[in-house]
KEKOL-550835 format. One record per atom (N, C-alpha, C): atom name; y, x negated, z. Coordinates in Angstrom, 1 decimal, always signed. Each point is the difference from the previous one (the first is absolute). Last residue first. Example, Ala and Ser with C-alpha at 12.3 -4.5 7.8 and 13.67 -1.06 7.14 Angstrom:
<nodes>
name/c2/c1/c3
N/-2.2/-12.8/+7.1
CA/+1.1/-0.9/+0.0
C/+1.1/+0.8/+0.8
N/-5.7/-0.3/-0.1
CA/+1.2/+0.9/+0.0
C/+1.2/-0.9/+0.0
</nodes>
This chain:
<nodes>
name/c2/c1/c3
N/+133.3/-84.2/+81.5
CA/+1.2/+0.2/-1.0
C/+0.3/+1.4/+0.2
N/-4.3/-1.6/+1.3
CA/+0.9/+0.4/+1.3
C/+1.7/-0.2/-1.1
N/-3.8/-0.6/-2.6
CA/-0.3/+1.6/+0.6
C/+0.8/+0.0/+1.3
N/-0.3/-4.3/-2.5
CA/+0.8/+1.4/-0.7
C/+0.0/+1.5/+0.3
N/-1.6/-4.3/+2.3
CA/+1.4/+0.3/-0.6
C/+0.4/+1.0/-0.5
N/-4.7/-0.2/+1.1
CA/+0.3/+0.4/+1.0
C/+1.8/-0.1/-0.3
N/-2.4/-1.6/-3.9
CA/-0.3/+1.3/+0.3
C/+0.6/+0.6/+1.3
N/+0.0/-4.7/-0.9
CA/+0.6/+0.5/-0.6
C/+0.6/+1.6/+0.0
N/-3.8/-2.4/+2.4
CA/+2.1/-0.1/+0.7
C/+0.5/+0.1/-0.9
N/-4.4/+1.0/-1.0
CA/+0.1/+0.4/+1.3
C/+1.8/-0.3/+0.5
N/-2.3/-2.6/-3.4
CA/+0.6/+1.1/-0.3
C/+0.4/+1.1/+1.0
N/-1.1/-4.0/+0.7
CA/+1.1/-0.6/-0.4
C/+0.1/+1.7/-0.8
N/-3.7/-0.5/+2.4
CA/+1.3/-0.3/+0.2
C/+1.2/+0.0/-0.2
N/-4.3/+0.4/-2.2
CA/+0.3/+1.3/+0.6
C/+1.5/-0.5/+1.1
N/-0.2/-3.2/-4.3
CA/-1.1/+0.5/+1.0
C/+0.2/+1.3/+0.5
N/+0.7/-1.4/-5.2
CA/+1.2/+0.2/+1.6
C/-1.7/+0.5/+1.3
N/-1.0/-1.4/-4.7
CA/+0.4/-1.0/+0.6
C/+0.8/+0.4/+1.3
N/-3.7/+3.3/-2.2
CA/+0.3/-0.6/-0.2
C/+0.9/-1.3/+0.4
N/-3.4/+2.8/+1.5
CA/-0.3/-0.6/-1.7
C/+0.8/-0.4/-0.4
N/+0.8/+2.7/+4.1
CA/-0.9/-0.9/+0.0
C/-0.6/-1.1/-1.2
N/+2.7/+4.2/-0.3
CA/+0.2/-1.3/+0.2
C/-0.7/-1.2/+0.5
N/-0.4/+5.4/-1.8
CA/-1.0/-1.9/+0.1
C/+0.8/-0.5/+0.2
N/+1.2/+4.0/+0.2
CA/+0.7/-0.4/-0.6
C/-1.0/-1.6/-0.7
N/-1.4/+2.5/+3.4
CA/+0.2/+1.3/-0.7
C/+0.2/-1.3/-1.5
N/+0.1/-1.9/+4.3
CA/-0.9/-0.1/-0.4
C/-0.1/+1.8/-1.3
N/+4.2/-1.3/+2.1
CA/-1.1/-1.1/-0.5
C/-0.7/+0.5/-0.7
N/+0.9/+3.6/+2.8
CA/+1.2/-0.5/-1.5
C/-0.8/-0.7/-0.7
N/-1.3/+0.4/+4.1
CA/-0.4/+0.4/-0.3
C/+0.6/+0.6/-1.6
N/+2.0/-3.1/+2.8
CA/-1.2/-0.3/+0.1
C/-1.1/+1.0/-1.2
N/+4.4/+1.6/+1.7
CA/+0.4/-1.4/-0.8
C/-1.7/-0.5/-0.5
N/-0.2/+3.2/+3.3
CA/+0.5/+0.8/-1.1
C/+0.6/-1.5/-1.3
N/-0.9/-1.0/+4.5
CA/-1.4/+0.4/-0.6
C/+0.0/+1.0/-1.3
N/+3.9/-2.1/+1.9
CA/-1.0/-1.3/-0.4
C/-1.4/+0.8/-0.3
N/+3.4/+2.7/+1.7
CA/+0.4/-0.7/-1.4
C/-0.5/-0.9/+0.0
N/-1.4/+2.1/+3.8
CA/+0.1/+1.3/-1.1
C/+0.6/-1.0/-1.2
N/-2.7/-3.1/+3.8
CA/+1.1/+1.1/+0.2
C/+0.4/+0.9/-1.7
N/-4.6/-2.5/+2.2
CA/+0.9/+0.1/-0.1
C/+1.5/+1.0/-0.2
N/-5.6/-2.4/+1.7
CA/+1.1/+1.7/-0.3
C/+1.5/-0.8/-0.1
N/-5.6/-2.1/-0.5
CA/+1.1/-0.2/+0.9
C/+1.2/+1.7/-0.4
N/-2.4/-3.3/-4.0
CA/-0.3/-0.2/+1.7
C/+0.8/+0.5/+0.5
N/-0.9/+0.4/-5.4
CA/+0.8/+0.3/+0.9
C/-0.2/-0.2/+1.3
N/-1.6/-1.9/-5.0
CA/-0.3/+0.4/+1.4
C/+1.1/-0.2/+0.9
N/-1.1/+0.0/-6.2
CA/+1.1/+0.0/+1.5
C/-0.9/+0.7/+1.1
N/-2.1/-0.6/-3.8
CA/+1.2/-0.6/-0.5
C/+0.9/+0.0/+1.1
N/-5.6/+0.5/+0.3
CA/+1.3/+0.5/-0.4
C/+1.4/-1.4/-0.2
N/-5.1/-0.4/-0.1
CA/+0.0/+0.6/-1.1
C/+1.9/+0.4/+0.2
N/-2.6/-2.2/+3.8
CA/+0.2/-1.5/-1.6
C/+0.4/+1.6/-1.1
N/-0.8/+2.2/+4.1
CA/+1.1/-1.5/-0.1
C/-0.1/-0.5/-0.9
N/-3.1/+3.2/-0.4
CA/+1.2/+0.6/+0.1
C/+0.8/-1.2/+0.2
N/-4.4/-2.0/-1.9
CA/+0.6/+1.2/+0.8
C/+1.5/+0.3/+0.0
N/-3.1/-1.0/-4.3
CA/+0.4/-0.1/+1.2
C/+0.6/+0.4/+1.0
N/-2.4/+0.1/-5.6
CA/-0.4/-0.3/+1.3
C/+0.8/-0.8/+1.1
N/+2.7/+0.7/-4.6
CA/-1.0/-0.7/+0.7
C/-0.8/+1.0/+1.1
N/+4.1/+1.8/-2.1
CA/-1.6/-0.3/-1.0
C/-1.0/-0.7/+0.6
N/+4.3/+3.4/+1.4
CA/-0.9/-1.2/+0.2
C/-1.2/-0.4/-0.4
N/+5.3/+3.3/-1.1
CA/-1.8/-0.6/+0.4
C/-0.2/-1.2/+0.2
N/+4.3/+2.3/+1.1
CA/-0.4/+1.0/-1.3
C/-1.5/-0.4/+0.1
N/+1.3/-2.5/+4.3
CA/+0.7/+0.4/-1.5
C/-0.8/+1.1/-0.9
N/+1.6/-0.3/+5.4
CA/-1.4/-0.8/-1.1
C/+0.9/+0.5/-0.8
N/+1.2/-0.7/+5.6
CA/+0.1/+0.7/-1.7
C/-0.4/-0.7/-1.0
N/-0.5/+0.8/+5.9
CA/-0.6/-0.6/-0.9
C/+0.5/+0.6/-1.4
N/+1.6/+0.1/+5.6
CA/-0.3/+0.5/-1.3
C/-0.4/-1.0/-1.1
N/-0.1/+0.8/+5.3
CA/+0.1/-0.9/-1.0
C/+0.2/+0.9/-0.8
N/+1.8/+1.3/+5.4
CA/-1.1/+0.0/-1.3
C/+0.2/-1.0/-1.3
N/-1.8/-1.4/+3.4
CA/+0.6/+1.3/-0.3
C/+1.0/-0.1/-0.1
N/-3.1/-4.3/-0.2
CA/+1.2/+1.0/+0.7
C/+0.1/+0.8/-0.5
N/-3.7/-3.5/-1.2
CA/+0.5/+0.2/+1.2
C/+1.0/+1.4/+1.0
N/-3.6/-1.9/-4.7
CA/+1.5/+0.7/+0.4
C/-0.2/+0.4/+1.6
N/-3.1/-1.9/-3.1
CA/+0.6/-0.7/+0.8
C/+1.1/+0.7/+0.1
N/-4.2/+1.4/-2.3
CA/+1.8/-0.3/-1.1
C/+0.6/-0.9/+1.3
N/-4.3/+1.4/+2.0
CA/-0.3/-1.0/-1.3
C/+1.2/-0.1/-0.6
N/+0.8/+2.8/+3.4
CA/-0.9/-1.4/+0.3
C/+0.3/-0.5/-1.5
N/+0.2/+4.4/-0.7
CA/+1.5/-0.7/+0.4
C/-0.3/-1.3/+0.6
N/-3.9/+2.3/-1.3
CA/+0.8/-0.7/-0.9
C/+1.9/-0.3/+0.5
N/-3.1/+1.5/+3.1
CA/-0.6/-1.0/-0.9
C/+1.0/-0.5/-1.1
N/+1.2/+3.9/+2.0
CA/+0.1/-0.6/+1.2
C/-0.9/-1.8/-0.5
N/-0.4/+4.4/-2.5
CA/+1.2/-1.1/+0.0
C/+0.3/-0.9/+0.8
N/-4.9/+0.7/-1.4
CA/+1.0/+0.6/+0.3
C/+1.7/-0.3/+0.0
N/-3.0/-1.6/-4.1
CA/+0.5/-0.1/+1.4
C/+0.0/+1.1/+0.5
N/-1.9/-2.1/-5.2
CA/+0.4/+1.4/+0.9
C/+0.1/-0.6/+1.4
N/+0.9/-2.8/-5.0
CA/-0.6/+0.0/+1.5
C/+0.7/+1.0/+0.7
N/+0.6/-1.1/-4.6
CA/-1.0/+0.6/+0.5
C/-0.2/+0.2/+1.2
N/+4.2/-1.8/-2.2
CA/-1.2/-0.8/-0.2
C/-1.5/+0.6/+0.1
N/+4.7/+2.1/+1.3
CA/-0.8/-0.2/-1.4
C/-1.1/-0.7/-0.4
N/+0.0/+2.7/+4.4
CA/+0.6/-0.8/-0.3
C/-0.2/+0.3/-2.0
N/-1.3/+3.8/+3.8
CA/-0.4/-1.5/-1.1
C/+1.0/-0.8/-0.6
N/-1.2/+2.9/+5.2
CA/+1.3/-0.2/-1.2
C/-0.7/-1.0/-1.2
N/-1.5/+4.2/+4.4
CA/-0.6/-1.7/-1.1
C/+1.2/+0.2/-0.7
N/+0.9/+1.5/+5.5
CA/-0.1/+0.8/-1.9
C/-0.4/-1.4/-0.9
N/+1.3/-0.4/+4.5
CA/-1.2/-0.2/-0.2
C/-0.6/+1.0/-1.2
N/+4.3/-2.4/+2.6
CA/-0.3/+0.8/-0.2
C/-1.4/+0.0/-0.3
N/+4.3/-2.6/+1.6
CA/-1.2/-0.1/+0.6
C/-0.8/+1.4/-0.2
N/+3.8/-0.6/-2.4
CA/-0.9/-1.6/+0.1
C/-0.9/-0.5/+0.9
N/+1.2/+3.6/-3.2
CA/+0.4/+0.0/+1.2
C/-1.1/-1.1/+0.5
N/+2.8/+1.8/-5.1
CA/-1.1/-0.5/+1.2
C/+0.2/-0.4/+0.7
N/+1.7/+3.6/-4.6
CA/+0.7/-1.1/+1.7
C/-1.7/-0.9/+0.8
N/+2.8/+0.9/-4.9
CA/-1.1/+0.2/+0.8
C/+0.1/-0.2/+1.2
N/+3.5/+1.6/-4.3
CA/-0.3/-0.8/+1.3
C/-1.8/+0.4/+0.5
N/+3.6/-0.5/-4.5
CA/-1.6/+0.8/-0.1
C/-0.1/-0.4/+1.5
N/+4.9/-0.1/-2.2
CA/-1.0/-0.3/+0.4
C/-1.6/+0.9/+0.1
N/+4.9/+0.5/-1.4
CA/-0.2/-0.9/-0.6
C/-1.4/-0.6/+0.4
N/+2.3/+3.8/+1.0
CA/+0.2/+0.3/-1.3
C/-0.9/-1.1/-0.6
N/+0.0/+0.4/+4.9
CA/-0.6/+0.7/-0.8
C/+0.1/+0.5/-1.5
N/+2.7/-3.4/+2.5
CA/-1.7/-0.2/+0.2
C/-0.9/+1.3/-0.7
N/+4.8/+0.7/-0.3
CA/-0.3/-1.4/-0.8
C/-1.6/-0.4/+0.6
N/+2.0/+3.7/+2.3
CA/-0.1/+0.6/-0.9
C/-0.6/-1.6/-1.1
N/+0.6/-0.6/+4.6
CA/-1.1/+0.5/-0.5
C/+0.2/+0.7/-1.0
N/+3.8/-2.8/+1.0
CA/-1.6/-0.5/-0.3
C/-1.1/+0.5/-0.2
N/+4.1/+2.3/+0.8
CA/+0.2/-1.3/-1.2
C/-1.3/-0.3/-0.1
N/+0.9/+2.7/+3.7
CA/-0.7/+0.6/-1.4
C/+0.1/-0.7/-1.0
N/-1.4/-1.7/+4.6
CA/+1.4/+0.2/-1.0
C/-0.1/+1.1/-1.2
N/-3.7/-1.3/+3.0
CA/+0.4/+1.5/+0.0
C/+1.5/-0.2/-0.8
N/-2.4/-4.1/+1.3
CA/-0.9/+1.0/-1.1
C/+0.7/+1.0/-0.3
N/+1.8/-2.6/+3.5
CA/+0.1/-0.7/-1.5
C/-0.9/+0.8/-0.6
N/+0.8/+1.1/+4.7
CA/+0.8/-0.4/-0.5
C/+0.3/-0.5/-1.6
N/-4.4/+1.9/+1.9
CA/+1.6/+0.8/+1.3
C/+1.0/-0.4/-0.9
N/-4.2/-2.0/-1.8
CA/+0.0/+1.2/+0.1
C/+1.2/+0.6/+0.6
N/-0.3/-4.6/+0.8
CA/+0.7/+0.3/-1.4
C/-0.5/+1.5/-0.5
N/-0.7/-1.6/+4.7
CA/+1.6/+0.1/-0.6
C/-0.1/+0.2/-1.6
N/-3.8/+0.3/+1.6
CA/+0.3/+1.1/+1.0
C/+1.7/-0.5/-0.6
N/-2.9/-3.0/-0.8
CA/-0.3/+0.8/-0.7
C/+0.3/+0.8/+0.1
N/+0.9/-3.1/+3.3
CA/+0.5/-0.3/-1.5
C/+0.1/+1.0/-0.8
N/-2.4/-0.1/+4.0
CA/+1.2/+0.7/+0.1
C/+1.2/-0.2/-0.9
N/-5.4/+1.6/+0.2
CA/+0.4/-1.6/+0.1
C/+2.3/+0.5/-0.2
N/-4.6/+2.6/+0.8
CA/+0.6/-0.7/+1.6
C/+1.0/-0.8/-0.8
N/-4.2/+0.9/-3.0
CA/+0.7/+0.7/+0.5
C/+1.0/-0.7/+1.3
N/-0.2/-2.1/-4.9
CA/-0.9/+0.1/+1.3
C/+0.1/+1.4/+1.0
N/+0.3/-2.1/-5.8
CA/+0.7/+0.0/+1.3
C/-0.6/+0.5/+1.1
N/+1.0/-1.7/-5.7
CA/-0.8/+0.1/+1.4
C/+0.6/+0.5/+1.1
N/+0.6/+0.8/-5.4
CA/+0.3/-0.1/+1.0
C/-0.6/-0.3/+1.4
N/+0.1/-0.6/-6.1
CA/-0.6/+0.1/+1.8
C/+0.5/-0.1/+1.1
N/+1.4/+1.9/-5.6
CA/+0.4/-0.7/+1.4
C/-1.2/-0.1/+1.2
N/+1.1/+0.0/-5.9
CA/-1.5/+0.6/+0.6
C/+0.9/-1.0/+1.8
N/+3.0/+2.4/-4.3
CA/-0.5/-1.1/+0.0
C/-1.2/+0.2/+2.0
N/+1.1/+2.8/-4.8
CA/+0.7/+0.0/+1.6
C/-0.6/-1.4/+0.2
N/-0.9/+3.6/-3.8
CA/+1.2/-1.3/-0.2
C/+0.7/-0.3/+1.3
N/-4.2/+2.3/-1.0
CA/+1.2/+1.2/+0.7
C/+1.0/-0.8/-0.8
N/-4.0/-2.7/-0.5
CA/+0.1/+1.8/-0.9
C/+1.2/+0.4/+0.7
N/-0.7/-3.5/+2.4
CA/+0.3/-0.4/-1.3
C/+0.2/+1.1/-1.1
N/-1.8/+0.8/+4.5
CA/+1.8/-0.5/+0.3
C/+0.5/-0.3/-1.6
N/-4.7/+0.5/-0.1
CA/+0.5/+1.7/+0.5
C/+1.4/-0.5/+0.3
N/-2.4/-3.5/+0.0
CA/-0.4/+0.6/-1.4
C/+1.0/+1.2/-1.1
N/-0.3/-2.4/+5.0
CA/+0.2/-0.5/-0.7
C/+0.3/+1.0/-1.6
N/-3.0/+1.1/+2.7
CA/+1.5/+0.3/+1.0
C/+0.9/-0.3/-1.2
N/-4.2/-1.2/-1.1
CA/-0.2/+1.3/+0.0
C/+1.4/+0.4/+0.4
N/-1.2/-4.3/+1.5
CA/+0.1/+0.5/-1.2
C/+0.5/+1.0/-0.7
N/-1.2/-0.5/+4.9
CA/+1.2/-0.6/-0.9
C/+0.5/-0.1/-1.6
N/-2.4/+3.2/+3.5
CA/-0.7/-0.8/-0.8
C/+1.7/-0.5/-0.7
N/-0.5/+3.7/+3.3
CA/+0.7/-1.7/+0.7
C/-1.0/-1.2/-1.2
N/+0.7/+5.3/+0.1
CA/-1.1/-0.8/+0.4
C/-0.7/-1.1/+0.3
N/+4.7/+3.1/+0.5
CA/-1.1/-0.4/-1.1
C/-1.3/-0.5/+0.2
N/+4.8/+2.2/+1.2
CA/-1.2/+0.2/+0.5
C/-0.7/-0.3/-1.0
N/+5.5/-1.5/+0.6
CA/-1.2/+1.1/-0.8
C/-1.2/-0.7/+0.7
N/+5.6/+0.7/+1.2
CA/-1.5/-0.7/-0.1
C/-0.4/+0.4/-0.7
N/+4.1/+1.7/+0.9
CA/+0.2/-0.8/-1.3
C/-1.5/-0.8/+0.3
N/+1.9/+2.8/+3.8
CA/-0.5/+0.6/-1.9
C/-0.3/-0.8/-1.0
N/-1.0/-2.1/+4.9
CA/+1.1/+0.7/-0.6
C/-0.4/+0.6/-1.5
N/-2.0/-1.3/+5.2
CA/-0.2/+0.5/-1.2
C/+0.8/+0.8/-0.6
N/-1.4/-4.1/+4.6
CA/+1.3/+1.1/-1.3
C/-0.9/+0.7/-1.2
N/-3.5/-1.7/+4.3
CA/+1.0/-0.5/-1.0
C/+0.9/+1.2/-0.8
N/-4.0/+0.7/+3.4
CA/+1.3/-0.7/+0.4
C/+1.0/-0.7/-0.7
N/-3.9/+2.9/-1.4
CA/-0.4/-1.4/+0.2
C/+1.0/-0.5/+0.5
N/+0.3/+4.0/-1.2
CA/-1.2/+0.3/+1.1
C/-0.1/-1.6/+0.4
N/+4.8/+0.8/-2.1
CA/-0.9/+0.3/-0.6
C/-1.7/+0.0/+1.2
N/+5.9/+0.8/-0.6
CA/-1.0/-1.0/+0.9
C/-1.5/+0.8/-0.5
N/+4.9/+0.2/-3.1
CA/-0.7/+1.1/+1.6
C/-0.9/-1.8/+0.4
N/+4.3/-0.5/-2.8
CA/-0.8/+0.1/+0.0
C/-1.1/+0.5/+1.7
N/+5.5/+1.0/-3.1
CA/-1.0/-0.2/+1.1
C/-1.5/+0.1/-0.1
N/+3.4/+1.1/-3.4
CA/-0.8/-1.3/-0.4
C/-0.7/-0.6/+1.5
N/+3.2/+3.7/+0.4
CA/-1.0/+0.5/-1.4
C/-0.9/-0.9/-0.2
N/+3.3/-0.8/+3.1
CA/-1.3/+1.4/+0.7
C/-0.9/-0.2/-0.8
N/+4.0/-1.4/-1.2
CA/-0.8/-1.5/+0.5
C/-0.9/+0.8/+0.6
N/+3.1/+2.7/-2.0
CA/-0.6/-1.1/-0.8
C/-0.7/-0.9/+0.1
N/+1.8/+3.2/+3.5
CA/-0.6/+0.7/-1.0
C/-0.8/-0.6/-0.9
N/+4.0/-2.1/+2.4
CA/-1.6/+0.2/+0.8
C/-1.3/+0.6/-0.9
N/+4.2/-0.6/-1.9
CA/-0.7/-1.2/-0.3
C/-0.6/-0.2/+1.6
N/+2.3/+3.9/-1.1
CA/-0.6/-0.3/-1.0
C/-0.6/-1.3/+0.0
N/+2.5/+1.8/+3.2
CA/-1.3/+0.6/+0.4
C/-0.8/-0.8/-1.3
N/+4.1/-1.4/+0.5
CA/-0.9/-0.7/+1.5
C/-1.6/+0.9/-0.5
N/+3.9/+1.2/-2.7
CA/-0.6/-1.4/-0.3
C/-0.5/-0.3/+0.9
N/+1.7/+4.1/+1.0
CA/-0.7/-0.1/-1.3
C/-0.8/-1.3/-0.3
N/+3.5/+0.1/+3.3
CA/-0.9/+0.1/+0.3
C/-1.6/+0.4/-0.7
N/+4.3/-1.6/-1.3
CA/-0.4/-0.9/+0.8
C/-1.4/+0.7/+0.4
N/+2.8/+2.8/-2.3
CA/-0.9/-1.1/-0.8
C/-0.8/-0.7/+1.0
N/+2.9/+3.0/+2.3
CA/-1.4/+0.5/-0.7
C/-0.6/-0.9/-1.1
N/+4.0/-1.4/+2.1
CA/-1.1/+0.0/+1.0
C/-1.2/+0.7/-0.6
</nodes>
């Protein structure tokens, strides 16, 4: 009974740790963000110097998606120790009004440039590569867009991927996604 109960506290304790607060702007704010200056590039630059790969996150306040993968799928400690070992996150708020520069140049508020990238749903995520040479925007520049919330081994499998680049290569995110989910319910 006292393990039992040891292990109830320790994996409250653990999911406390990677609980994200609520920030003045009605959105999560988890440890693993970073406050930047939303110049993509420059974000970019900085994910590449760390050796992290460069994450956009959108999202809204009210929105009840974004609210499950904060409560439920961010705070694993699986994941959020892997997003912050592995990631540079930005967050934008899709109906915000902080200027964001795209890569191509073009300054927005966000609430503009989330228009202009066409992202519809909270939350999105957006992942880029090491670089982008051309002039363009965030959609035509990433390698994977996330729509929508998902559950703890497809966004930890996902977030693998794109570590791993598969994307580049022949196994889709599918077909690795049900590999990966096999072997972790084994």
């Amino acid at each position: 009974m006292k393990f039992l109960m040891t292990l109830i506290w320790t994996c409250l304790f653990a999911t406390a740790t990677f609980a994200a607060n609520i920030g003045d702007d009605g959105l999560h704010k988890a440890p693993w963000m970073r406050d930047t200056f939303k110049d993509l590039n420059e974000d970019l630059a900085e994910a590449t110097a760390e050796g992290k790969r460069l994450m956009i996150l959108i999202e809204q306040r009210g929105c009840i998606y974004c609210k499950k993968m904060h409560e439920e799928v961010f705070v694993v400690p699986e994941v959020a120790n892997y997003i912050d070992e592995h990631f540079f996150v930005v967050q934008i708020n899709m109906f915000g009004d902080v200027e964001v520069t795209d890569f191509d140049g073009t300054t927005l508020p966000e609430k503009d440039m989330v228009k202009r990238w066409g992202a519809l749903f909270t939350p999105s995520l957006y992942f880029f590569p090491q670089k982008v040479e051309d002039p363009m925007s965030a959609p035509q520049a990433a390698v994977v867009h996330m729509p929508g919330a998902f559950g703890r081994w497809t966004t930890l499998n996902l977030l693998t991927w794109v570590v791993e680049q598969g994307y580049a290569g022949d196994e889709p995110f599918q077909k690795y996604h049900a590999r990966k989910f096999a072997e972790q319910n084994e």
